[in-house]
C-alpha positions as CSV (number, residue, x, y, z in Angstrom):
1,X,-174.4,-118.2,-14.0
2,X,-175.0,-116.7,-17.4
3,X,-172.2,-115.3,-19.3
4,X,-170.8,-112.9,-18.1
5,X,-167.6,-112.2,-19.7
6,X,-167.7,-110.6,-23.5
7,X,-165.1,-111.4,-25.8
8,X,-162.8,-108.3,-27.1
9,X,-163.3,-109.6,-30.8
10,X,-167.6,-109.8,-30.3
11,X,-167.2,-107.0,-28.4
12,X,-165.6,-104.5,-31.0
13,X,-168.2,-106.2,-33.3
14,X,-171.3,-104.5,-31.0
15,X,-169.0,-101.7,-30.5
16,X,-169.6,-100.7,-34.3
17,X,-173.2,-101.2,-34.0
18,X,-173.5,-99.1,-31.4
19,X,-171.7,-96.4,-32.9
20,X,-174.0,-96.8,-36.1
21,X,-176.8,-96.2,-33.7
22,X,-175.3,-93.2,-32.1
23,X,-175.2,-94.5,-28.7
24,X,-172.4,-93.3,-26.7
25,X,-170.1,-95.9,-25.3
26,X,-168.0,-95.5,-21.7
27,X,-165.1,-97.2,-20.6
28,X,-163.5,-97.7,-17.2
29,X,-161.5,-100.3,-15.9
30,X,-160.9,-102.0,-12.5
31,X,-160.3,-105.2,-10.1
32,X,-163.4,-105.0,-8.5
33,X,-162.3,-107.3,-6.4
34,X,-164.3,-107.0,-3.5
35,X,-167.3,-104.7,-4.7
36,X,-168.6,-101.9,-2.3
37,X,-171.0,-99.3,-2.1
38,X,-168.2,-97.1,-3.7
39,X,-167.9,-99.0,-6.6
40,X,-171.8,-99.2,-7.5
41,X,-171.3,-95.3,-7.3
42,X,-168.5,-94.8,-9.7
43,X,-170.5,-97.4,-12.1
44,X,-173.4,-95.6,-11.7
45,X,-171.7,-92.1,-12.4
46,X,-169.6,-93.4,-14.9
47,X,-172.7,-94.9,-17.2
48,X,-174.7,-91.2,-16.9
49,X,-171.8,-90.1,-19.1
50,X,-172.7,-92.4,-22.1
51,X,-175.3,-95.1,-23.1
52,X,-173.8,-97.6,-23.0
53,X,-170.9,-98.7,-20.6
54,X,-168.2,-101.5,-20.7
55,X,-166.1,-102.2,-17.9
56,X,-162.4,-103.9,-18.4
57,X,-161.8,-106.0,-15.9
58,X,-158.2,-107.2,-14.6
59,X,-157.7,-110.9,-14.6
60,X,-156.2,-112.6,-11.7
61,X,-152.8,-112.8,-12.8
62,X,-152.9,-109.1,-13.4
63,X,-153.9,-108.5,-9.6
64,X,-151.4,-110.5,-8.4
65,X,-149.2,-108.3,-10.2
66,X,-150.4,-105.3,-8.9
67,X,-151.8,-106.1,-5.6
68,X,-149.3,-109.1,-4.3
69,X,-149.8,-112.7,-4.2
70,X,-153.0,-112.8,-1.7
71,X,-155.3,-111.1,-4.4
72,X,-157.8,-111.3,-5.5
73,X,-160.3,-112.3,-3.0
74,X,-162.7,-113.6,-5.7
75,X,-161.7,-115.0,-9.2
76,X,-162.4,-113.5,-12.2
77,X,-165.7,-115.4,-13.5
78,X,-166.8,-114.5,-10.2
79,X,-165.9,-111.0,-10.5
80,X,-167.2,-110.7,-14.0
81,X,-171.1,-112.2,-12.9
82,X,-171.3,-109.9,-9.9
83,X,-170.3,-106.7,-12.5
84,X,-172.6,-108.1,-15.5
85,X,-175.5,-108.5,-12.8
86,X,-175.3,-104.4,-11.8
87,X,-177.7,-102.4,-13.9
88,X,-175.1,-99.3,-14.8
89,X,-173.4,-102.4,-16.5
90,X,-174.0,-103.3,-20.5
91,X,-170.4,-105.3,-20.7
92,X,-167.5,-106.5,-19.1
93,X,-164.4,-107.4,-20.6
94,X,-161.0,-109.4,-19.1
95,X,-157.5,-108.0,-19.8
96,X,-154.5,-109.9,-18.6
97,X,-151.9,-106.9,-19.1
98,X,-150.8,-104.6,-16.9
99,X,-152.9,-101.8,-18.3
100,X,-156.3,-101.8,-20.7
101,X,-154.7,-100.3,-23.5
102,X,-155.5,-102.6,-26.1
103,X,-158.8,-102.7,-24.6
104,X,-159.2,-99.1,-25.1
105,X,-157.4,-98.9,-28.5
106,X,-159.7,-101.7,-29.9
107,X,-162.7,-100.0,-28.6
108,X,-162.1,-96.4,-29.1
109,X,-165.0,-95.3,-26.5
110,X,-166.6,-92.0,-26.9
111,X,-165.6,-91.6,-23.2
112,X,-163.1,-93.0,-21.1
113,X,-163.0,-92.5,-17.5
114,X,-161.4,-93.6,-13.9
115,X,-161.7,-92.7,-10.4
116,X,-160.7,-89.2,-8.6
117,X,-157.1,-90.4,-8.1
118,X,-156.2,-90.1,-11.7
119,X,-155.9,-87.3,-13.4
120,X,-156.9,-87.1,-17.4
121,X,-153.1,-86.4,-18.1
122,X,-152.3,-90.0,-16.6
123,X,-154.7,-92.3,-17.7
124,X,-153.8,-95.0,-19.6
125,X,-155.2,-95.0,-23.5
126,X,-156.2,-91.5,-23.2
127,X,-154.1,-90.3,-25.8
128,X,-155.3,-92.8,-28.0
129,X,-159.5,-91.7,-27.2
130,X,-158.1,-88.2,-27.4
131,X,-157.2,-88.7,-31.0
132,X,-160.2,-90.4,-32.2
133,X,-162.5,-87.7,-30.7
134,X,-163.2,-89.3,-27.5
135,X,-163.3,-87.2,-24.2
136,X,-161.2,-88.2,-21.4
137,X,-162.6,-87.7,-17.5
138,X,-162.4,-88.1,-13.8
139,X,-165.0,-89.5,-11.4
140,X,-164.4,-88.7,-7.6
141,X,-164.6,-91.8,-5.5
142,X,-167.2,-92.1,-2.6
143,X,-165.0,-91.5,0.6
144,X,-164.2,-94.2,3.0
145,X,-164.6,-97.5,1.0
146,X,-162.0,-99.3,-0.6
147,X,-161.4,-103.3,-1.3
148,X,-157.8,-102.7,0.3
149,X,-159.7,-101.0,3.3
150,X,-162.4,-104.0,3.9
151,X,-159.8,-106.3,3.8
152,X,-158.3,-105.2,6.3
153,X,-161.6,-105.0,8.4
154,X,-161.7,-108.2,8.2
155,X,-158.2,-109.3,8.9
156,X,-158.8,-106.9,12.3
157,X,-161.9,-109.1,13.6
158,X,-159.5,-111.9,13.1
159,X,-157.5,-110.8,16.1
């Protein structure tokens, strides 16, 4: 497994370059704990708005916190080579907080974006992208697939 995970402090360092090169960096943000054909579509949407895309990534301790104490499925390393390995993918960043926001206020992306069931006015750091002349959007999710949903898939051929 190569690496996979990008340090925030090398990352803001590329970050720069890429901005002296004009490229347009995205951001989004996830578990991605279980990955789906609906997540390869919201990467794959979210990196035609930009050049380059970087994905945060929740570490485990921040699922637990938001999903309960069975999540995740699959560990963060794991998480993070399965996301580095997708083409729509140039970087992928841990956060242990709650939210990305110092993620996203380190990086300042040109564009910062989530899935259909957010709306711009409540997503986390776009105030801050806002500011620094970033554009803040919405990606509609592909219907019917969800980690939460294969889960329980699976817990039903259990029975």
């Amino acid at each position: 497994m190569g690496k996979s995970l990008v340090l925030l402090e090398d990352l803001c360092q590329q970050r720069q370059t890429w901005k002296e090169q004009g490229k347009r960096v995205v951001f989004t943000n996830g578990c991605f704990d279980l990955l789906h054909p609906g997540h390869i579509t919201y990467l794959q949407d979210a990196k035609a708005l930009g050049d380059i895309l970087i994905v945060g990534l929740n570490d485990d301790a921040s699922i637990r916190r938001l999903k309960g104490d069975a999540r995740p499925i699959n560990t963060l390393q794991d998480r993070a080579v399965m996301l580095a390995a997708l083409k729509p993918v140039d970087a992928v960043v841990a956060f242990s907080e709650d939210t990305p926001f110092k993620l996203i206020s380190a990086l300042l992306p040109d564009v910062l974006v989530k899935g259909g069931d957010y709306t711009p006015d409540n997503i986390v750091g776009a105030d801050v992208v806002q500011a620094a002349g970033g554009h803040v959007t919405t990606i509609a999710f592909l219907e019917g697939y969800s980690s939460t949903r294969l889960i329980q898939r699976i817990k039903a051929l259990e029975t």
